[in-house]
C-alpha positions as CSV (number, residue, x, y, z in Angstrom):
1,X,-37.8,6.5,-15.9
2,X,-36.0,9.3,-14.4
3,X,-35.5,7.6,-10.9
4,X,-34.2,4.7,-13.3
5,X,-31.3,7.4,-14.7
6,X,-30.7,8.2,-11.6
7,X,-29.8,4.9,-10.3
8,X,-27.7,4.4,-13.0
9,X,-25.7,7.5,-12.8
10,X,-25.0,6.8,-8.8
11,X,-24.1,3.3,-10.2
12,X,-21.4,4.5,-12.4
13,X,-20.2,7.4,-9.9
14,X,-20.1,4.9,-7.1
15,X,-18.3,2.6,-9.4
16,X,-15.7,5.0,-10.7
17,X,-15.1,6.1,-6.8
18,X,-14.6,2.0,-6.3
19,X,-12.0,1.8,-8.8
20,X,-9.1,3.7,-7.2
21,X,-10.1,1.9,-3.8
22,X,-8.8,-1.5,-5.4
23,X,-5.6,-3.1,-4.2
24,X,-3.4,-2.8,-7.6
25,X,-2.0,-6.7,-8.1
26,X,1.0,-5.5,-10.1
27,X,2.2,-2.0,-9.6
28,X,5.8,-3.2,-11.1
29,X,5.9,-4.9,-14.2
30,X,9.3,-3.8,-16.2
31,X,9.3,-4.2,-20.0
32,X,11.7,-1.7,-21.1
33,X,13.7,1.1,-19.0
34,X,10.8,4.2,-20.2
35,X,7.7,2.1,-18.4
36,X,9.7,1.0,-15.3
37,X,10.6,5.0,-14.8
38,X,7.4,5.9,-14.8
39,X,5.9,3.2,-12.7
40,X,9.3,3.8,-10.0
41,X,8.2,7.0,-9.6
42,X,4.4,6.1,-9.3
43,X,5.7,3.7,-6.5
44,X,7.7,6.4,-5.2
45,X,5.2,9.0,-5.1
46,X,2.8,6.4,-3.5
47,X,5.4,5.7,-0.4
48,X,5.4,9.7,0.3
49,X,2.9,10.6,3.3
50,X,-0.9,10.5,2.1
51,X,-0.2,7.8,-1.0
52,X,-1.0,4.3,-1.5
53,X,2.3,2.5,0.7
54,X,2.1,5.6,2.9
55,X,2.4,3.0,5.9
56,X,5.6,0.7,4.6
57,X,8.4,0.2,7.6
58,X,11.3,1.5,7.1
59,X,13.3,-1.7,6.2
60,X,10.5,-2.8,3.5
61,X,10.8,0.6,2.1
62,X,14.3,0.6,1.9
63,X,14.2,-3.2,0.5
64,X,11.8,-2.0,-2.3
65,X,14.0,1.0,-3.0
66,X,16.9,-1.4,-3.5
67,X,15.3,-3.4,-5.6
68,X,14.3,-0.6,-7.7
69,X,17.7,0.7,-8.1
70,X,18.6,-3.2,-8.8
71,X,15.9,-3.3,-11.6
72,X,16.8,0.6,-12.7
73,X,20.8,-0.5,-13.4
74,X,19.6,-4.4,-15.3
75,X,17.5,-2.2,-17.4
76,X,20.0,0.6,-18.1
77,X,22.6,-1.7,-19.2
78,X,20.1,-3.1,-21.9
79,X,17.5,-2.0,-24.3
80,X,14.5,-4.1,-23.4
81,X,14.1,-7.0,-20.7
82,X,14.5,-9.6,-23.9
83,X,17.2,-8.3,-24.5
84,X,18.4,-9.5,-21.0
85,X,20.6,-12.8,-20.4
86,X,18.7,-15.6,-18.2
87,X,20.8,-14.7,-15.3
88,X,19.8,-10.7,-15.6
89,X,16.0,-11.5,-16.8
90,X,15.6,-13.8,-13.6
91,X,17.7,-11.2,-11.2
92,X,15.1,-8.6,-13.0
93,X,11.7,-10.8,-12.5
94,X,13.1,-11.7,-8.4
95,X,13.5,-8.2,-7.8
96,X,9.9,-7.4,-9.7
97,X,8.3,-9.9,-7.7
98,X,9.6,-9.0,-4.1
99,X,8.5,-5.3,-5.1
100,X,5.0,-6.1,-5.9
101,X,4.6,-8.8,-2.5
102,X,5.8,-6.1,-0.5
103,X,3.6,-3.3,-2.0
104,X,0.5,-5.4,-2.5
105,X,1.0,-6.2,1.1
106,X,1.1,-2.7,2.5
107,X,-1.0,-1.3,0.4
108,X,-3.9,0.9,2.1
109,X,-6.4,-0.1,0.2
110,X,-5.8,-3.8,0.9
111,X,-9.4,-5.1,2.8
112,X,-8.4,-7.3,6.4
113,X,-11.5,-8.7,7.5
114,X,-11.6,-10.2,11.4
115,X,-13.9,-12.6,13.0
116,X,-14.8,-12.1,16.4
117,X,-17.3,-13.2,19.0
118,X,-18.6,-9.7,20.6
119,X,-18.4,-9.1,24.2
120,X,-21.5,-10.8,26.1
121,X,-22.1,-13.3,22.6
122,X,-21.0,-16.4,21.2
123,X,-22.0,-15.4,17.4
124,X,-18.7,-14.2,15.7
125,X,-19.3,-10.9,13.6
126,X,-17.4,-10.7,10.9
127,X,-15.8,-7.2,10.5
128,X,-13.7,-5.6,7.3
129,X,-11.1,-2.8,7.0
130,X,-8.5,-1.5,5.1
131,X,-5.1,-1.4,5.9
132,X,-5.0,1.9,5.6
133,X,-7.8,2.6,8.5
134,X,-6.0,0.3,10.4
135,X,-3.0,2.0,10.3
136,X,-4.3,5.3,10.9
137,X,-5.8,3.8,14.4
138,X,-3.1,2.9,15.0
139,X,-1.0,6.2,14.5
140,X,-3.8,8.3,16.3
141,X,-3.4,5.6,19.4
142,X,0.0,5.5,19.6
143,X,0.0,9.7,19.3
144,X,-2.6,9.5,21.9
145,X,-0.3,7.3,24.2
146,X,2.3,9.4,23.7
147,X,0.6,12.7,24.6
148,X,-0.5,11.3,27.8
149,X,2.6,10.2,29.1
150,X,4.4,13.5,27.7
151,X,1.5,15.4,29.6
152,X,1.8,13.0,32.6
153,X,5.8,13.5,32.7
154,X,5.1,17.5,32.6
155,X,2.9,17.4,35.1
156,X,4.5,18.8,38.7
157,X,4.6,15.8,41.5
158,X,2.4,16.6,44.0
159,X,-0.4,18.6,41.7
């Protein structure tokens, strides 16, 4: 009964652990100026270095800040989004939709799986990581790269 417990517990710690690792679907979903504050500067605080869009480019991070400060002024200028006109609610709902592709997209816990044929074999393995990890290979090649050649370039000719 105990081991039983136990396995159950681990269940439910795994499980909890699992439920920040999912790709959120709809980080952006404005219904009144107070809830799209908080969830701008979630989205914010997730493009800063360590969070969830850590790895957006530079022109999708400056599109999704645009459309935030699109979204921001639409919902300043009225109390609610029903209180919007159809030109302003669908101008509110484009801009919420490009701001969710993009960060669903880059988001680091987003699973890419690859199947390849190994070296040597003609069975494909499947294989599965996160954006994130992929990313961070990335980065640590490229700094890799880049501390050769500057180490290469430092190096007196002849030695």
């Amino acid at each position: 009964m105990k081991k039983v417990w136990m396995g159950l517990f681990a269940l439910l710690v795994f499980g909890a652990a699992q439920a920040d690792d999912r790709v959120v679907e709809k980080p952006l979903v404005a219904q009144s100026l107070d809830g799209f504050q908080a969830e701008a500067g979630a989205i914010r605080t997730g493009m800063q270095p360590g969070g969830r869009y850590e790895f957006l480019k530079a022109d999708d991070r400056s599109r999704v800040e645009a459309r935030l400060n699109t979204m921001q002024a639409l919902l300043q200028a009225n109390a609610t989004q029903n209180d919007l006109n159809t030109r302003d609610k669908l101008a509110l709902v484009n801009a919420q939709e490009e701001v969710n592709g993009i960060l669903k997209h880059n988001d680091s816990n987003r699973l890419v799986c690859e199947r390849r044929s190994p070296v040597g074999s003609h069975i494909p393995v499947t294989s599965c990581r996160t954006y994130g990890e992929i990313e961070e290979q990335r980065r640590e090649a490229q700094k890799g790269v880049s501390d050769m050649s500057q180490k290469w370039r430092s190096t007196p000719a002849g030695n």
